[in-house]
C-alpha positions in Angstrom: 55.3 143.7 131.1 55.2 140.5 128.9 53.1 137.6 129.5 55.9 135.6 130.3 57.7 137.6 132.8 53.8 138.6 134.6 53.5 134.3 134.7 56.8 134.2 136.0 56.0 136.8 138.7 53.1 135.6 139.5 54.3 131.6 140.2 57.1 133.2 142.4 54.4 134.9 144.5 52.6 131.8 144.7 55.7 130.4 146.4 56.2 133.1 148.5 53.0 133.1 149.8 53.7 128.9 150.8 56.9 129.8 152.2 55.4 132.5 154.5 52.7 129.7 155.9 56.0 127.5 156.1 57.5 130.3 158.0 54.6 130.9 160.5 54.1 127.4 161.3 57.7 127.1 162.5 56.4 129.8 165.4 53.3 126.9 166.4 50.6 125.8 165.0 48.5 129.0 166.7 50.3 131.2 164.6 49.9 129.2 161.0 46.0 128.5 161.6 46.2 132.7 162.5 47.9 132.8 159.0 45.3 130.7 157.3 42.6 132.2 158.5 43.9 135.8 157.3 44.4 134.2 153.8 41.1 132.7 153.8 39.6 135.8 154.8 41.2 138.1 152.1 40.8 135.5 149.5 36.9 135.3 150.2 36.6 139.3 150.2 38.6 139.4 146.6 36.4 136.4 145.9 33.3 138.3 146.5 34.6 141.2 144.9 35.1 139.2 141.4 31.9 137.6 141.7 29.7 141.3 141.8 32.4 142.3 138.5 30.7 139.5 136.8 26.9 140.8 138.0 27.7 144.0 136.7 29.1 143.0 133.4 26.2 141.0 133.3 23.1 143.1 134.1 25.1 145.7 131.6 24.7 143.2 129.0 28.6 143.3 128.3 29.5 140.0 129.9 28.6 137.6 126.5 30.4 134.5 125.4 33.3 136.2 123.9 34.3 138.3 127.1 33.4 135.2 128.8 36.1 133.3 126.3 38.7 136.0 127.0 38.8 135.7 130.4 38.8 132.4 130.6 41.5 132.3 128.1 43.4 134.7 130.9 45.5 132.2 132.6 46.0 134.8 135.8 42.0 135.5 135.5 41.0 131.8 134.9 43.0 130.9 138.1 41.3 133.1 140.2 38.1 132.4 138.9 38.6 128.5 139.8 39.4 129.6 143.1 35.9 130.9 143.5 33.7 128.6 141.6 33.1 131.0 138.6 34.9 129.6 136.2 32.5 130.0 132.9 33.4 126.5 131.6 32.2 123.2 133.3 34.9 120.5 134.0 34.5 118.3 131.2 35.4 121.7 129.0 38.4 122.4 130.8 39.8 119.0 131.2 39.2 118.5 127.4 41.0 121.6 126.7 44.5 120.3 129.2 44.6 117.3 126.7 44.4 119.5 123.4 47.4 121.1 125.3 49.9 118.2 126.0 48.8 116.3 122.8 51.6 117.8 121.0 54.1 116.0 123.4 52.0 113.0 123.0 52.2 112.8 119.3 55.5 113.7 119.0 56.0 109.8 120.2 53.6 108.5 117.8 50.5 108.3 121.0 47.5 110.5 121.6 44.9 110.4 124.3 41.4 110.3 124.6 38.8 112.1 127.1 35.9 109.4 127.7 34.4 111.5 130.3 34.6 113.2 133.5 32.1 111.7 136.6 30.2 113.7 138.8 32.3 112.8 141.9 35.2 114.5 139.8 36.9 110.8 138.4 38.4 111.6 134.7 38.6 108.9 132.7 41.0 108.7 129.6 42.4 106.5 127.1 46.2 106.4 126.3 46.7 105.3 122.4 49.4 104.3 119.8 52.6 104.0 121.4 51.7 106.1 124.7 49.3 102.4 125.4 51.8 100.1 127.2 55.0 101.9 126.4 57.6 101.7 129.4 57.6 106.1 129.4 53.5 105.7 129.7 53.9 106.7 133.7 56.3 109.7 132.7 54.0 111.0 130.1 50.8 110.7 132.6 52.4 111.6 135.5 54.5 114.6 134.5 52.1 115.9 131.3 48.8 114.6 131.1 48.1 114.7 135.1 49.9 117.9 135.5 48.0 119.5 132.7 44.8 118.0 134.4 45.0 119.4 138.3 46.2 122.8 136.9 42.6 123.1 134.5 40.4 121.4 137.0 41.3 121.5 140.4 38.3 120.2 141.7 39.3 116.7 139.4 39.7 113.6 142.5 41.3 111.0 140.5 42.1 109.9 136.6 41.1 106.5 135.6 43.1 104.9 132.6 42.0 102.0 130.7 44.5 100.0 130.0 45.0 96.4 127.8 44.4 92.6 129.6 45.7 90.0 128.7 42.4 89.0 126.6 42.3 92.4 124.6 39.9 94.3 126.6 40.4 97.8 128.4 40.2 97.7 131.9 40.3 100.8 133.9 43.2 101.5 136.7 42.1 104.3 139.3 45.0 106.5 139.6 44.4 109.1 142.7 45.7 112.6 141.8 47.6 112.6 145.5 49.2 108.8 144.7 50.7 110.4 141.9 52.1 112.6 144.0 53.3 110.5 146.1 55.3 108.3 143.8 56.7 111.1 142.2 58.2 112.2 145.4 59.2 108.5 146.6 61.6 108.8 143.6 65.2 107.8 144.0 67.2 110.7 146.3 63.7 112.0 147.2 63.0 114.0 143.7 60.3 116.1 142.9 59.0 116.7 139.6 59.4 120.1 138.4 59.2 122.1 135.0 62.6 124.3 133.8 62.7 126.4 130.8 65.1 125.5 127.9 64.3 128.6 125.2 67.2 127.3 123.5 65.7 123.9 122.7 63.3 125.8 120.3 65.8 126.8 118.0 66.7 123.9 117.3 66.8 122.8 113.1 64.9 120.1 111.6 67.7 116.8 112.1 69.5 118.7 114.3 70.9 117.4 118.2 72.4 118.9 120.5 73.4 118.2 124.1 72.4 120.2 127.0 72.4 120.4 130.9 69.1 121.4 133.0 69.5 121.5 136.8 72.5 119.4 136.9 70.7 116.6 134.7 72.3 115.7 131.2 70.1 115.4 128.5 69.9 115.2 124.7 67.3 117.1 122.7 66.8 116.6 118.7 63.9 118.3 116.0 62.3 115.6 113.4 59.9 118.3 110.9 58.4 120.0 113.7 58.3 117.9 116.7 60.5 118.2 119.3 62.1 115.7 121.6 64.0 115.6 124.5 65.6 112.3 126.2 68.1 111.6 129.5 71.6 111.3 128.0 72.1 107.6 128.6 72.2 104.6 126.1 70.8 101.8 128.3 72.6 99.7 125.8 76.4 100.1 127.0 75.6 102.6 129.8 77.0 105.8 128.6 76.4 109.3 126.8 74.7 110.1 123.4 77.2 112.8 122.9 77.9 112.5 119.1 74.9 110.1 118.5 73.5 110.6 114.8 70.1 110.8 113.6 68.6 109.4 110.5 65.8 108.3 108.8 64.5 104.2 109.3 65.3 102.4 105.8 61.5 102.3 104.3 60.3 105.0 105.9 58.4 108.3 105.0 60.6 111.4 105.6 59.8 112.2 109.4 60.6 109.2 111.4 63.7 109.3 112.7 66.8 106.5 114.2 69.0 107.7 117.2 72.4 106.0 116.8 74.4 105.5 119.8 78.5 106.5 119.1 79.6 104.0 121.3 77.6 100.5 121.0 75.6 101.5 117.9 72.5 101.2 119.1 69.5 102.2 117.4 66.4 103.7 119.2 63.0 104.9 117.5 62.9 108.7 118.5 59.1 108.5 117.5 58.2 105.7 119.5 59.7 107.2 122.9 63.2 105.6 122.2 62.2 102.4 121.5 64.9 100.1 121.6 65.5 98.8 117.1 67.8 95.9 118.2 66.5 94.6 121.3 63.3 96.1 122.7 64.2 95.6 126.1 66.4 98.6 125.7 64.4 102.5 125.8 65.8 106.0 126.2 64.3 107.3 129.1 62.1 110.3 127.3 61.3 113.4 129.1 58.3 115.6 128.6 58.9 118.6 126.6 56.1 120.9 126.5 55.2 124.6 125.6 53.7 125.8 128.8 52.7 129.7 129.4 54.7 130.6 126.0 57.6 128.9 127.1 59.7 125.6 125.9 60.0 123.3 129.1 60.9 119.9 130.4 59.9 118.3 133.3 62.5 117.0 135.6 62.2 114.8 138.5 64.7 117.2 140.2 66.9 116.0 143.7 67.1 118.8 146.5 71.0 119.1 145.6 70.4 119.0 142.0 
């Protein structure tokens, strides 16, 4: 069995095991506190039972910092050990290592992010910068990559502060709760809930290349500059219709890399770097959507409506 397909497997048993506490509930809440209390009984004993693996290993002397790096490099293994507090790296570690995995997406639009630190009442505190710092996609990009990447390391994490610019110059942190994240993602328009789909095909994409494709119902364009990736709604909020047949090109001036989004209808020109970044008036901006390698897989994240 392949990585992939195991991950796969093993997501869809996750579900299946929250649709089966959906399911008991429906009979009463005396029947889903009956199914809770079974799950938190078996998960304790398999709990227990990892925790005396790692003793052994140990008092073998077989359990040193490269088995320790394997199986916390494990993402099935690494889960569980989360789940039961013996996860070999501390939460500064992990949540350092989330950002090494979405700053890919975040360069690809000219930004990065930096880890300032993580508190002991489990506040993370990062730094948006570049064109990720007071760019209209900033909320997409934290909301659907660099939070998502953040609860799925460290669990235990309560909230992620973001400094952001004043009006004087100065950074000045915003508290952003985990759960209100949450929240607003699923107060989106026609109730939508975020959610990653794989799009293989996206990969094979060639350098200059764009192509149009449909996820779930939703319409979007995808195009390669060098190496990066990127994948936008297809909508120009210029005259309000589809990219299909847009052109890409490189800025007059500009070192081989960047790259100019023409519209086919208005003309248009949008920065692909800079998040779509409207050229001629920067009111305008593609709306940009996260497209990130995640368990050895090409995905976007889609806020996606139940009949979508």
């Amino acid at each position: 069995m392949s990585s992939d397909s195991g991950t796969d497997q093993l997501r869809a048993t996750g579900e299946r095991i929250g649709s089966l506490l959906d399911a008991f509930s429906a009979g009463g809440e005396v029947n889903r506190r009956r199914a809770e209390d079974l799950l938190a009984l078996v998960t304790d004993l398999y709990g227990a039972g990892m925790e005396r693996v790692l003793d052994v290993l140990a008092d073998a002397g077989r359990l040193d910092d490269t088995a320790l790096g394997a199986l916390a490099d494990d993402d099935l293994v690494a889960s569980l050990l989360l789940v039961h507090g013996l996860h070999p790296h501390d939460v500064s570690t992990r949540v350092g290592a989330a950002l090494e995995s979405v700053r890919p997406y975040l360069g690809s639009h000219g930004g990065d992010v930096e880890l300032i630190g993580v508190s002991a009442d489990g506040v993370v505190s990062i730094r948006l910068l570049g064109s990720c710092d007071g760019c209209p996609s900033s909320s997409v990009t934290l909301q659907l990559a660099v939070e998502g990447a953040i609860e799925a390391a460290a669990p235990e994490v309560t909230s992620i502060e973001v400094e952001t610019p004043t009006a004087s110059g100065a950074a000045a942190p915003a508290v952003i709760p985990i759960d209100s994240l949450r929240v607003r993602l699923a107060e989106a328009p026609g109730d939508a809930a975020p959610s990653w789909v794989p799009v293989p095909d996206v990969a094979d994409l060639t350098p200059g290349e764009i192509a149009g494709f449909t996820v779930e119902g939703v319409d979007l364009l995808a195009c390669r500059l060098g190496q990066d990736l990127f994948a936008y709604r297809d909508h120009c909020p210029g005259c309000e219709q589809g990219l299909a047949g847009a052109t890409l090109e490189r800025r007059l001036g500009e070192a081989t890399g960047g790259g100019v989004l023409t519209c086919p209808h208005c003309r248009a020109h949008y920065d692909v770097r800079r998040a779509g970044v409207g050229l001629d008036d920067s009111r305008l901006h593609l709306d940009p959507v996260p497209l990130l390698m995640r368990d050895g897989t090409l995905m976007v994240a889609l806020a996606l409506t139940a009949s979508a």
